[in-house]
C-alpha positions in Angstrom: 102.2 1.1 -8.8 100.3 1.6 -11.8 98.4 -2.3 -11.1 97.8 -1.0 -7.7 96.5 2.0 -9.0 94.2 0.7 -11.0 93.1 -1.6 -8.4 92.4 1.1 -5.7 90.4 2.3 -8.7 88.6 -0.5 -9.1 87.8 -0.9 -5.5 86.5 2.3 -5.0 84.4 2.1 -8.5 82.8 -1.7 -7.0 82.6 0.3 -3.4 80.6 2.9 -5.2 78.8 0.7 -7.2 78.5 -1.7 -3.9 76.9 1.8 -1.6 74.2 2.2 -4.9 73.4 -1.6 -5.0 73.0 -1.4 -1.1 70.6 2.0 -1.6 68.7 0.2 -4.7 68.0 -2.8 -2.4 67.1 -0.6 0.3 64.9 1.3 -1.6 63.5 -2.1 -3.2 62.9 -3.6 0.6 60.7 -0.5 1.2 59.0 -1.1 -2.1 58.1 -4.8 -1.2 57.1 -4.0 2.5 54.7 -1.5 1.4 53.1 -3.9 -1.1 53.2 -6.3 1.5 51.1 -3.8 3.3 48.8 -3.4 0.5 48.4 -6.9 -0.4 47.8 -7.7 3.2 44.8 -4.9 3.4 44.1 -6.6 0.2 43.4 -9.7 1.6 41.7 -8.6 4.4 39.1 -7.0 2.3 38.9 -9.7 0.1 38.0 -11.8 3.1 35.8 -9.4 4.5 33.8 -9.5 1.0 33.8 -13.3 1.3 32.3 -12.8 4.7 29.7 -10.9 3.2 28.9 -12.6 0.2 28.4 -15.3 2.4 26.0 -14.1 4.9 24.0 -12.5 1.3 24.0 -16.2 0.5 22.1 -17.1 3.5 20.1 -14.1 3.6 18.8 -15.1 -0.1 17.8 -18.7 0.9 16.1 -16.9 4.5 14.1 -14.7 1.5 13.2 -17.7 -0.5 12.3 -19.6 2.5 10.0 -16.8 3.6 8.6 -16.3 -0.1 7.6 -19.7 -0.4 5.7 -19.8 2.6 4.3 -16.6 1.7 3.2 -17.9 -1.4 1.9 -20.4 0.1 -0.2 -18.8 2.3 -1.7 -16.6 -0.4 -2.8 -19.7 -2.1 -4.3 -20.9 0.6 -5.9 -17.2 1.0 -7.0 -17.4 -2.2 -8.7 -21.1 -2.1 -10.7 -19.5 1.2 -11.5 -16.5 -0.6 -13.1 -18.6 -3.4 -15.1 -21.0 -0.7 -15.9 -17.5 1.3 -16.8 -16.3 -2.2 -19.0 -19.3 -3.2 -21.2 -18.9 0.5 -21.3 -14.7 -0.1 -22.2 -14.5 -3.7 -25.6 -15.8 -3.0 -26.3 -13.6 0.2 -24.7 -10.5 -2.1 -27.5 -11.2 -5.0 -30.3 -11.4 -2.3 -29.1 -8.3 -0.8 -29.0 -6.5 -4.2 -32.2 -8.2 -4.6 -33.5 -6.9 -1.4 -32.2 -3.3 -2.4 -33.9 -3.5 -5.2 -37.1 -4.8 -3.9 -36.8 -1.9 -1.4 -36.8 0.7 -3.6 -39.4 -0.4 -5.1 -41.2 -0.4 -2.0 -40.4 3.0 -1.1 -41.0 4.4 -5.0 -44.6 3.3 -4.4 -45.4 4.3 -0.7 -44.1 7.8 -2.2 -46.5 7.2 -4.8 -48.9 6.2 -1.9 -48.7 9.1 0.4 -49.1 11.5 -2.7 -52.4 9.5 -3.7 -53.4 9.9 0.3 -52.4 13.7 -0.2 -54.6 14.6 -3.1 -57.5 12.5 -1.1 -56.8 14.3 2.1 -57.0 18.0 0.2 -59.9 16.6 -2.1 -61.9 15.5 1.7 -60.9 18.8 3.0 -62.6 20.7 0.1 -65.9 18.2 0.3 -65.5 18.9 4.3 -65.5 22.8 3.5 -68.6 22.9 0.9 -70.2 20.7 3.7 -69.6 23.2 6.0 -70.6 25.9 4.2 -74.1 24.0 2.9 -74.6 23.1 6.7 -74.3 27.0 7.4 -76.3 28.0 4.1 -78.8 25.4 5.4 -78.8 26.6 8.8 -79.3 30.4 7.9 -82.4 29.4 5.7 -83.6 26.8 8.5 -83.1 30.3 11.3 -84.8 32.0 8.4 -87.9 29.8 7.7 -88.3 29.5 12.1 -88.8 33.5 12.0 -90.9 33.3 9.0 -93.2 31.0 11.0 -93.2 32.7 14.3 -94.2 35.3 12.1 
């Protein structure tokens, strides 16, 4: 009885021991699907990433493509700038030489009309004494005619 005993007691200690290994698993199971969930989201953003690093890829050879041709065309910008520079720089200089020649031009026909100015007051002062000797003159001519009437 006392064999039996202790078997009953060992039964219902591995039973016990049995129900927490059952739990522990249980618990473990729930452990590994959730990381299984995690990993999966995981993955998926891992590919999604890929995905992306991937169209940056291409993007970045688009952009190089496009900066090459850009460069391109400035060069060829700049080479026509320097041939439309070599055919303005010469009508540029005759401008400024123009400008220059103008105001000249204009610095003396001020200088002109000023001259004319003084000439035209200096006539209109000989025009006035003219006209007052012509009416000086013409009073002593009137003056002599009486004189020999008389």
């Amino acid at each position: 009885v006392h064999i039996e005993g202790k078997k009953e007691e060992k039964d219902l200690e591995l039973k016990k021991r049995a129900k927490i290994l059952k739990k522990a698993v249980k618990e473990e199971m729930k452990v590994v699907a959730k990381l299984k969930e995690e990993n999966a989201v995981l993955l998926k953003s891992v590919k999604e990433l890929e995905d992306f690093s991937a169209d940056l890829d291409k993007t970045n050879v688009q952009l190089r493509r496009e900066n090459e041709d850009l460069k391109a065309e400035l060069l060829r910008g700049i080479q026509v700038g320097e041939h439309d520079s070599k055919k303005i720089n010469p009508v540029v200089a005759q401008a400024m030489s123009n400008e220059k020649k103008t105001a000249e031009l204009l610095a003396k026909a001020k200088e002109d009309i000023e001259q004319l100015t003084r000439e035209k007051e200096y006539i209109k002062t000989l025009a006035d004494c003219n006209a007052n000797k012509n009416a000086i003159l013409h009073e002593e001519i009137k003056h002599k005619e009486e004189e020999g009437k008389q």
